[in-house]
VOLUMVEX-865392 format. One line per field, with one value per residue: residue number from 1; residue in one letter; x, y, z of N, C-alpha, C in turn. Coordinates in Angstrom, 2 decimals, always signed. Layout:
! residues N
k <- (NUM	...)
r <- (A	...)
neast <- (X	...)
nnorth <- (Y	...)
nup <- (Z	...)
caeast <- (X	...)
canorth <- (Y	...)
caup <- (Z	...)
ceast <- (X	...)
cnorth <- (Y	...)
cup <- (Z	...)
This chain:
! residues 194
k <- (1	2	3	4	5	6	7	8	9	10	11	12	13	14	15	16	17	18	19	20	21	22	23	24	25	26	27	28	29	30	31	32	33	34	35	36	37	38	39	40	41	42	43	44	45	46	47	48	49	50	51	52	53	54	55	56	57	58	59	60	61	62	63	64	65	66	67	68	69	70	71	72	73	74	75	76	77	78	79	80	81	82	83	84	85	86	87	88	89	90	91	92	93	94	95	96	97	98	99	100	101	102	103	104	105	106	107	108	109	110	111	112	113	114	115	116	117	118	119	120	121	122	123	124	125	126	127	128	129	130	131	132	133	134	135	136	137	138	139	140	141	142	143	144	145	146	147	148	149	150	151	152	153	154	155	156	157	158	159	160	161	162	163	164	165	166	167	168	169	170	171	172	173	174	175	176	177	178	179	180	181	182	183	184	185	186	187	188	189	190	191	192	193	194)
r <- (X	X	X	X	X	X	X	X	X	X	X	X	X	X	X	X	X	X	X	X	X	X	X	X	X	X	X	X	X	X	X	X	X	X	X	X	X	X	X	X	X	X	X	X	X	X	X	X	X	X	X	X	X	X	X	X	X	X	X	X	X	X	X	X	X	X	X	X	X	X	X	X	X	X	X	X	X	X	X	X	X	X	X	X	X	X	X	X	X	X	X	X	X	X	X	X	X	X	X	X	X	X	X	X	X	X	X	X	X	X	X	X	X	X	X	X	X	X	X	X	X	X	X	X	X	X	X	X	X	X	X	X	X	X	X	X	X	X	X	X	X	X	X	X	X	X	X	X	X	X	X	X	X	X	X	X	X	X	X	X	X	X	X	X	X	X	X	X	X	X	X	X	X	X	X	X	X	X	X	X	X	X	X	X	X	X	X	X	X	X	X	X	X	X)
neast <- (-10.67	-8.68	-8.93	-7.37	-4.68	-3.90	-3.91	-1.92	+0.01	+0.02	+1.11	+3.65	+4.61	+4.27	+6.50	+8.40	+9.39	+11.93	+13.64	+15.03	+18.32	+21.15	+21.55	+21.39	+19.01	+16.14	+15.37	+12.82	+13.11	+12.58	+12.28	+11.49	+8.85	+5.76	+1.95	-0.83	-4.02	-7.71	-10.61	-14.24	-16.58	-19.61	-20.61	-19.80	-17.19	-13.89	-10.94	-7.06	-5.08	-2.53	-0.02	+3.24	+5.42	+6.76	+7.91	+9.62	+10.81	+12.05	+13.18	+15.37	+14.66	+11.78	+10.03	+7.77	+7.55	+6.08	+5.57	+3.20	+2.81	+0.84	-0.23	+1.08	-0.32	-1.20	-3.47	-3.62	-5.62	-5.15	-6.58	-8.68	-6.49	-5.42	-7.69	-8.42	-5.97	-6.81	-9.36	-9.58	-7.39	-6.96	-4.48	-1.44	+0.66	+0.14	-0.10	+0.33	+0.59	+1.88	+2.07	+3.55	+4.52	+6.45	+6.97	+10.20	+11.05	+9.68	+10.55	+13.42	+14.94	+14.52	+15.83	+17.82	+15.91	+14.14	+10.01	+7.71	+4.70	+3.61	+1.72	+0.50	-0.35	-1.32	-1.56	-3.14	-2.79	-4.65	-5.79	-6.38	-7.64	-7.68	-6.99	-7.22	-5.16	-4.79	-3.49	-2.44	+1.47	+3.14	+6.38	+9.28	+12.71	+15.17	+18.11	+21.25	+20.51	+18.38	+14.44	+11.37	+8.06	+4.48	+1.19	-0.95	-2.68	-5.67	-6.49	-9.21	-10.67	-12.70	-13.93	-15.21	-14.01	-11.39	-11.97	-12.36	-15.31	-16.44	-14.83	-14.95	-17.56	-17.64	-15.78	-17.43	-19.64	-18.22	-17.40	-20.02	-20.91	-22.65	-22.03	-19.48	-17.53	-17.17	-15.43	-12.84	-10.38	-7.05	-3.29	+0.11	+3.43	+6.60	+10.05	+12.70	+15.76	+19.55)
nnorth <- (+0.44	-1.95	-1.93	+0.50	+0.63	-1.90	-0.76	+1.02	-0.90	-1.75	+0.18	+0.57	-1.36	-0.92	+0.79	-0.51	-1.40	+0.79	-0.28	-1.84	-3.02	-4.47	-7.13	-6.81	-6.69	-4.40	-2.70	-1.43	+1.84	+2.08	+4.66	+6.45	+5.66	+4.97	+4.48	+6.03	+6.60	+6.79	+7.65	+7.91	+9.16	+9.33	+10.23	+12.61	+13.13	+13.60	+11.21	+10.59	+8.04	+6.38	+3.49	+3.11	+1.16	-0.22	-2.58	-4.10	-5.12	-5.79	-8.05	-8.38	-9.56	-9.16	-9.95	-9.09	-8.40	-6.85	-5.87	-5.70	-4.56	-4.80	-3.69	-1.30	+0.57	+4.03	+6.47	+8.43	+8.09	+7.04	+4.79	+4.07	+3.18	+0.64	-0.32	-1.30	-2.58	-4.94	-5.96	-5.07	-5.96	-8.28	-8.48	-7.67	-8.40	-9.03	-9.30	-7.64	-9.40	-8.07	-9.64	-9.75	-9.22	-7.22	-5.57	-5.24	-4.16	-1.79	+0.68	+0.52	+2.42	+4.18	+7.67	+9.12	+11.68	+12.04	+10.58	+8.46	+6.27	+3.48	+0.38	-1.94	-5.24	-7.69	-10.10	-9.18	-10.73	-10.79	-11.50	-13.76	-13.48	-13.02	-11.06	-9.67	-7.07	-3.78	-1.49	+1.49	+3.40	+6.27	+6.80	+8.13	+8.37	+8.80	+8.78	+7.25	+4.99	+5.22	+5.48	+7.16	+5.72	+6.37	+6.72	+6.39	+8.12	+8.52	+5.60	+3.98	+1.80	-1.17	-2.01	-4.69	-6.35	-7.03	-8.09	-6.90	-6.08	-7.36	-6.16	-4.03	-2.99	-3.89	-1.86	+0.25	-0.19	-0.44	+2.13	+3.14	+4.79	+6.09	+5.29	+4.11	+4.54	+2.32	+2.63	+3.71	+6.04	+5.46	+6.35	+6.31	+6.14	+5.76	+4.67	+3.42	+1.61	+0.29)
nup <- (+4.91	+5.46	+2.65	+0.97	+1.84	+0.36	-1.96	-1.83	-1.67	-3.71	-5.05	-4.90	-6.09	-8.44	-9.65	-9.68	-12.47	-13.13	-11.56	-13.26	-14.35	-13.86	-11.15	-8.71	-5.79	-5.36	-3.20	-0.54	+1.01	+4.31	+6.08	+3.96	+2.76	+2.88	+3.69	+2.79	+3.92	+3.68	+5.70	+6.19	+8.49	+10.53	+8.33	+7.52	+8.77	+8.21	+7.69	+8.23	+7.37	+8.77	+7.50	+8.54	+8.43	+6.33	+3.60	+1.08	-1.96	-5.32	-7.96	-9.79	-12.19	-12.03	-10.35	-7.63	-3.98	-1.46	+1.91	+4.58	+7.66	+9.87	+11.99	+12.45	+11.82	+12.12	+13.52	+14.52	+17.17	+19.83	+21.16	+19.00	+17.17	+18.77	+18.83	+15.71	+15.09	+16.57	+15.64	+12.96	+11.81	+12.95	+14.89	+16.46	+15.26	+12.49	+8.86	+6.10	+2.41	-0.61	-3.66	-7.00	-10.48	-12.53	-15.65	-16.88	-19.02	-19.83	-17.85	-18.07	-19.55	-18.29	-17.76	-15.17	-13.35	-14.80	-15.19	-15.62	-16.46	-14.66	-15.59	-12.72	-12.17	-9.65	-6.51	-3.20	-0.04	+2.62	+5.51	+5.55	+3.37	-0.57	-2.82	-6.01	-7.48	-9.22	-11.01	-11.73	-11.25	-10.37	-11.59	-10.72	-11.54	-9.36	-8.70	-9.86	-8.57	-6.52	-6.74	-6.79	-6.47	-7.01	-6.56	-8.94	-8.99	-7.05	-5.08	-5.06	-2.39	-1.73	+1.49	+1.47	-0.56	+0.19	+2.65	+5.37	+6.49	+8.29	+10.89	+10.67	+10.78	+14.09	+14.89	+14.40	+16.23	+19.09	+18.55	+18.92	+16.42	+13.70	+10.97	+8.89	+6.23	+3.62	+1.44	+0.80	+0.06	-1.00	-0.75	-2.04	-1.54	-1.74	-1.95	-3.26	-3.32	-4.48)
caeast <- (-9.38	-7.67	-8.37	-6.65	-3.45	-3.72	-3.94	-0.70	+1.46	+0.21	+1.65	+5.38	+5.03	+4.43	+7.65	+9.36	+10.35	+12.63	+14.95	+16.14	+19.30	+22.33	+21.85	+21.30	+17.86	+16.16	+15.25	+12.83	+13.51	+12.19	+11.71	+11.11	+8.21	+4.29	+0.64	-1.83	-5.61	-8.65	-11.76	-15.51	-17.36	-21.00	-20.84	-19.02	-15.80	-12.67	-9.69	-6.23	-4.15	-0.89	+0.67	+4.59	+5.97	+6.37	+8.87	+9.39	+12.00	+12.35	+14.09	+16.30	+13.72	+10.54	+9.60	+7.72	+7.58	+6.01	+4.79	+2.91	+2.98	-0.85	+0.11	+2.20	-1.30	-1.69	-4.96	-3.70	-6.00	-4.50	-7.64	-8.33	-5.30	-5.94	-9.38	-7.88	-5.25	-7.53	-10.76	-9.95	-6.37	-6.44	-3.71	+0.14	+1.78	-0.60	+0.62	-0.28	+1.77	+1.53	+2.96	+3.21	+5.66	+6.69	+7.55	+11.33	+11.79	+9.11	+10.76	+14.94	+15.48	+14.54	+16.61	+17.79	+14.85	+12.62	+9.11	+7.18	+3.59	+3.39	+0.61	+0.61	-0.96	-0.59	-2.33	-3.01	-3.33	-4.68	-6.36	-7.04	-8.34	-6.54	-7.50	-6.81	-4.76	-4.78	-3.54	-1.01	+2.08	+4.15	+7.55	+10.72	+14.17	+15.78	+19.23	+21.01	+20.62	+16.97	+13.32	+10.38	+7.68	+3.97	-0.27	-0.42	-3.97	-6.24	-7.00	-10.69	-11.09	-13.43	-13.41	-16.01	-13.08	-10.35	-12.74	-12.61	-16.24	-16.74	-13.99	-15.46	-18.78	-17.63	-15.27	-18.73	-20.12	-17.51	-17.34	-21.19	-20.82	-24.08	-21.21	-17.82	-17.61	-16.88	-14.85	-11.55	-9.11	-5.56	-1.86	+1.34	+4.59	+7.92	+11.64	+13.22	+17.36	+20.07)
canorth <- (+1.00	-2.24	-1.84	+1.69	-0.15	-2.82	+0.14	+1.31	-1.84	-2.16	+1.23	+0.61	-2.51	-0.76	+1.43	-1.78	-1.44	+1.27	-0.77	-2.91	-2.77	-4.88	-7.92	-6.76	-6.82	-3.09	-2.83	-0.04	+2.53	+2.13	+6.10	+7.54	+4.89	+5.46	+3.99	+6.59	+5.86	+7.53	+7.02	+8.95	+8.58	+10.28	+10.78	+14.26	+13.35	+12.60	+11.89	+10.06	+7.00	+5.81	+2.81	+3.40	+0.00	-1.65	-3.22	-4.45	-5.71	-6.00	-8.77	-8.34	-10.43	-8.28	-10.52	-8.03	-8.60	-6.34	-6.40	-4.13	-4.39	-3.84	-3.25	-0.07	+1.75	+5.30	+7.34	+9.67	+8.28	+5.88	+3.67	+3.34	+2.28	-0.82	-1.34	-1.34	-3.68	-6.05	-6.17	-4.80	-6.56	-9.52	-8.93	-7.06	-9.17	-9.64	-8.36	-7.68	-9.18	-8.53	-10.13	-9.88	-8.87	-6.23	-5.67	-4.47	-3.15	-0.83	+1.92	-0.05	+3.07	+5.58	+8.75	+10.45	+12.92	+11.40	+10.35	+7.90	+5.65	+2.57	-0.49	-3.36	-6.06	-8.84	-10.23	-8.66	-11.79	-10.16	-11.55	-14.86	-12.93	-13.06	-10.07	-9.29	-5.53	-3.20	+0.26	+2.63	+3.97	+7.51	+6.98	+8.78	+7.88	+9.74	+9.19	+5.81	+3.75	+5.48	+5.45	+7.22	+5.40	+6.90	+6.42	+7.76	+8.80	+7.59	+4.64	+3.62	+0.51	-1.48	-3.25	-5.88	-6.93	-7.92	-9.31	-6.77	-5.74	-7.55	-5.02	-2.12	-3.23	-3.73	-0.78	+1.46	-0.30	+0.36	+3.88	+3.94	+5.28	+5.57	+4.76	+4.22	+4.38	+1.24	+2.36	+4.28	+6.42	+5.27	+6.75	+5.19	+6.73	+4.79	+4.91	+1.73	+1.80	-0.85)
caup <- (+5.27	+4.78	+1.12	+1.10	+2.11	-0.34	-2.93	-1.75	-1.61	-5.18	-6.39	-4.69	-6.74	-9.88	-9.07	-9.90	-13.89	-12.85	-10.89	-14.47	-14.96	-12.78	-10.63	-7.18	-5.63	-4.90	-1.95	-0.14	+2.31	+5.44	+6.60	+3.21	+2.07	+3.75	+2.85	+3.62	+3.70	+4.10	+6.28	+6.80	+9.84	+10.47	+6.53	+7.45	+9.72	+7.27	+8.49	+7.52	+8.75	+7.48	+7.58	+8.20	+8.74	+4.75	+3.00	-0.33	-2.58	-6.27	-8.24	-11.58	-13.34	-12.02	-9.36	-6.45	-2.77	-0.51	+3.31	+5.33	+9.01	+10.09	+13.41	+12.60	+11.43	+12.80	+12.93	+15.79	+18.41	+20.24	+21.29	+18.05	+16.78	+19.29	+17.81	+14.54	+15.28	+17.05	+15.43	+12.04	+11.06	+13.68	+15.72	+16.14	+14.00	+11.23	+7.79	+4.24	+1.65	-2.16	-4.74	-8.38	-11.32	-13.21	-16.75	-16.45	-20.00	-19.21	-17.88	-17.68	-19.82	-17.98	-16.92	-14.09	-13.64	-16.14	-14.91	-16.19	-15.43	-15.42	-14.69	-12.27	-11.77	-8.49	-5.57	-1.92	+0.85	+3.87	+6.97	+4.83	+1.80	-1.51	-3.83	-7.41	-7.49	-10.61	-10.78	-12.02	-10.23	-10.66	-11.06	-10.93	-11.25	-8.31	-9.40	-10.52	-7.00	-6.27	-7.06	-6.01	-6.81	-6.17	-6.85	-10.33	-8.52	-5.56	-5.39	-4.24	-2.49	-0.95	+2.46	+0.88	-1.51	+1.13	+3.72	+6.54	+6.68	+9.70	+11.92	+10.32	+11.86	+15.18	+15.32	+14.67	+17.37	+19.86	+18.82	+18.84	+15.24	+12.86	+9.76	+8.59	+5.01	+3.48	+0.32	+1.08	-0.86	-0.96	-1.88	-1.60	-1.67	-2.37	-2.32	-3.61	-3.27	-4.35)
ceast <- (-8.28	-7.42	-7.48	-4.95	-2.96	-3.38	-2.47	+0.48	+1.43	+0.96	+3.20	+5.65	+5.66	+6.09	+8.54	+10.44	+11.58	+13.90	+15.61	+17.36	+20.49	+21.36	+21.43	+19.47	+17.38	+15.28	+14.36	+13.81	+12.73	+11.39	+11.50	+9.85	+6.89	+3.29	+0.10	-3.25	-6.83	-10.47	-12.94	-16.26	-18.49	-21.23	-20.31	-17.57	-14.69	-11.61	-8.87	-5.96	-3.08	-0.36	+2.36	+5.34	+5.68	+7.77	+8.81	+10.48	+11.21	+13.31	+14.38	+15.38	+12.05	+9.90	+9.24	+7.52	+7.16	+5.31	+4.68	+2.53	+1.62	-0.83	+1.08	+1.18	-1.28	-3.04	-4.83	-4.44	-5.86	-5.55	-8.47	-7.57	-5.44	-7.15	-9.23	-6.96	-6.07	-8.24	-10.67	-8.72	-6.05	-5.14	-2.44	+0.90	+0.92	-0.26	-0.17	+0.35	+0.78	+2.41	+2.14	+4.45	+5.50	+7.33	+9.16	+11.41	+10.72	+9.85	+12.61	+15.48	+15.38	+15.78	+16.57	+16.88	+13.65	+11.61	+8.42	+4.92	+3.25	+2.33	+1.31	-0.33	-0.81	-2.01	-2.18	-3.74	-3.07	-6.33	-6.87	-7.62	-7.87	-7.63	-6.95	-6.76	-4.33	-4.54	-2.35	-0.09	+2.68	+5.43	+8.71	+11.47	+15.22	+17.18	+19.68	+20.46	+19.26	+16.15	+12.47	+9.39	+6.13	+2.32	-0.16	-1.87	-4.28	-6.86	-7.93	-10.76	-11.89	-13.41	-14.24	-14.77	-12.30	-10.99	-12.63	-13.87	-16.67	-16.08	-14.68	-16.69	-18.42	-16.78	-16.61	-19.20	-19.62	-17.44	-18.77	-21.40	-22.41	-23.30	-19.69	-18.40	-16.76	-16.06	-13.79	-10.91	-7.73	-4.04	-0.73	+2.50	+6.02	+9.23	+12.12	+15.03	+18.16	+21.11)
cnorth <- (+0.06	-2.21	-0.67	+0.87	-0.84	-1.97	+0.61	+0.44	-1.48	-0.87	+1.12	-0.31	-2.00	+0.13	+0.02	-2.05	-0.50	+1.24	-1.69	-1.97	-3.18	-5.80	-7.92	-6.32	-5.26	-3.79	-1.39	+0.57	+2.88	+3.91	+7.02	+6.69	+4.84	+5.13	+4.85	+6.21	+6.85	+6.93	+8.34	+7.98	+9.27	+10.46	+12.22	+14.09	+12.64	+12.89	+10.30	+9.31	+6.47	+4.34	+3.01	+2.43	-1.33	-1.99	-4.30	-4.53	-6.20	-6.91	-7.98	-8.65	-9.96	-9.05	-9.16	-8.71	-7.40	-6.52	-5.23	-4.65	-4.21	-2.86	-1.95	+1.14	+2.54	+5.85	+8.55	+9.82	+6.56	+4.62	+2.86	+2.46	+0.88	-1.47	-1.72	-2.46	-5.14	-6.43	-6.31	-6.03	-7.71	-9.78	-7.81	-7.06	-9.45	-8.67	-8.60	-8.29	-9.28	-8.79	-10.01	-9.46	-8.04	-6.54	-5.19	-3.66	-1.95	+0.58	+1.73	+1.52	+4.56	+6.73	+9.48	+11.70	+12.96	+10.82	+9.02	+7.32	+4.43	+1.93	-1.54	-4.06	-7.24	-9.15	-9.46	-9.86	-10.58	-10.78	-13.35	-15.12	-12.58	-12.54	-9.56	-7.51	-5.27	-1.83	+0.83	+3.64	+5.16	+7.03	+7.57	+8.64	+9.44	+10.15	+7.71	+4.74	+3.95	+5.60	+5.56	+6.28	+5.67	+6.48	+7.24	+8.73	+8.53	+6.73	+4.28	+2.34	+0.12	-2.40	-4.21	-6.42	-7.56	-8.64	-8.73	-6.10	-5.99	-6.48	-4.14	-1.87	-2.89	-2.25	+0.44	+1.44	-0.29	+1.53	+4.47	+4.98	+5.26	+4.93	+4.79	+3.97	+2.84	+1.57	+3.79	+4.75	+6.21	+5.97	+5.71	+6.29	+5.96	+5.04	+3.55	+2.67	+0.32	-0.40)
cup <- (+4.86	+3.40	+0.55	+1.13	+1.12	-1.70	-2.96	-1.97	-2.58	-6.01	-5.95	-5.22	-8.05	-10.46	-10.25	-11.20	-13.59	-12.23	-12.05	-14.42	-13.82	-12.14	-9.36	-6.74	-5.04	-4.05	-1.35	+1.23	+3.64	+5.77	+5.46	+2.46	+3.39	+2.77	+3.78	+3.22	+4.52	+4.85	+6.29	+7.23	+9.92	+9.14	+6.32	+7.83	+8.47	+8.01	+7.67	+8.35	+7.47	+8.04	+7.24	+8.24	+6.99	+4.54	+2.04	-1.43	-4.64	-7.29	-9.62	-12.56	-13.05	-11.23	-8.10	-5.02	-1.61	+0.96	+3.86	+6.40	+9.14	+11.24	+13.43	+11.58	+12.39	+12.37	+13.85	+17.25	+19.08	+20.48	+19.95	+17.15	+17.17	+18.51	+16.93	+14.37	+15.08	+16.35	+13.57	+11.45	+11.79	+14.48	+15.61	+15.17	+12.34	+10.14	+6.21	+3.14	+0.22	-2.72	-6.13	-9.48	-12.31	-14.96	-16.68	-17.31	-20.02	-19.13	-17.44	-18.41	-19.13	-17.22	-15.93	-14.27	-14.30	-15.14	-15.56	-15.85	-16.45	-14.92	-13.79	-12.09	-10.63	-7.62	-4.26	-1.32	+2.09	+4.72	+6.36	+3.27	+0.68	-2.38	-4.88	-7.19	-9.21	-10.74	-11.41	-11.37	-11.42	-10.40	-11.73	-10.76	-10.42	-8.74	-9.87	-9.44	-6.51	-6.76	-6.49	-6.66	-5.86	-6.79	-8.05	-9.81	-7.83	-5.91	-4.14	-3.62	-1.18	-0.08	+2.26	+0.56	-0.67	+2.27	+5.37	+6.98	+8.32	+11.20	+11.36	+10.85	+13.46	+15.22	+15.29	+15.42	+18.88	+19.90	+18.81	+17.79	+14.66	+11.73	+10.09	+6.99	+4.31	+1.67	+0.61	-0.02	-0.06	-1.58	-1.41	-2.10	-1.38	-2.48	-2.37	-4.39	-4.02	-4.09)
């Protein structure tokens, strides 16, 4: 699940060529920007969780910055959520950050309305665990000051890779689970302003 997440910073990263052009640092948007993530339980039960709590900044020179809140995962059932917190992400406060950099000239030309897709590349440090990210984002120039920026697809990932195997254990064994699936689909969805 946390790799799902990690999937997402990395596509509001890729977003990033889209902001060339001027001086001032883009910046997301709080209530229009969401990491969703996917879990199966019994090998039948699927169900979603979002992370709504990111934020992420863009420099002039393609420098990325994003952070994801762990503690502001939803799954819809509240006791989980705790377990999740606790067990899986270590705590309230504990956060995701990735970093990495963008090409700017990429997509500096793009137009109002125009689309594009581009790659990124960066790291995800989470819980101690520093993981090599690779993926391709959707993005669209909203108008001159906005940018959606989105999964150009789902991205698969595995909680081996970031290092939370161990919570995904115990959370089965609190919920008296037979599984949790240990390789997650991810999206990401993006609005970056200046």
């Amino acid at each position: 699940m946390k790799k799902l997440m990690t999937a997402a910073v990395a596509a509001v990263v890729l977003a990033a060529p889209a902001f060339a052009g001027g001086h001032a640092a883009w910046k997301s948007v709080g209530d229009e920007s969401l990491i969703a993530f996917g879990s199966v339980k019994k090998d039948v039960v699927g169900e979603v969780h979002t992370f709504s709590d990111v934020a992420g900044t863009v420099s002039d020179s393609g420098d990325v910055a994003i952070t994801i809140q762990l503690g502001s995962v939803e799954t819809n059932i509240d006791i989980r959520n705790e377990r999740m917190i606790e067990h899986v992400f270590k705590g309230m406060d504990a956060v995701a950050e990735l970093n990495g950099s963008v090409d700017m000239d990429d997509v500096s030309e793009l137009a109002v309305g125009a689309t594009t897709v581009t790659d990124f590349e960066g790291t995800l440090s989470l819980a101690g665990v520093t993981s090599d990210i690779e993926t391709e984002l959707f993005v669209a120039r909203l108008s001159e000051d906005r940018v959606l920026v989105t999964t150009s697809d789902i991205i698969m990932l595995s909680t081996a890779d970031i290092g939370v195997n161990a919570g995904v254990d115990k959370l089965m064994e609190l919920a008296k689970l037979p599984g949790i699936t240990r390789v997650s689909p991810a999206t990401v969805r993006m609005v970056f302003e200046k």
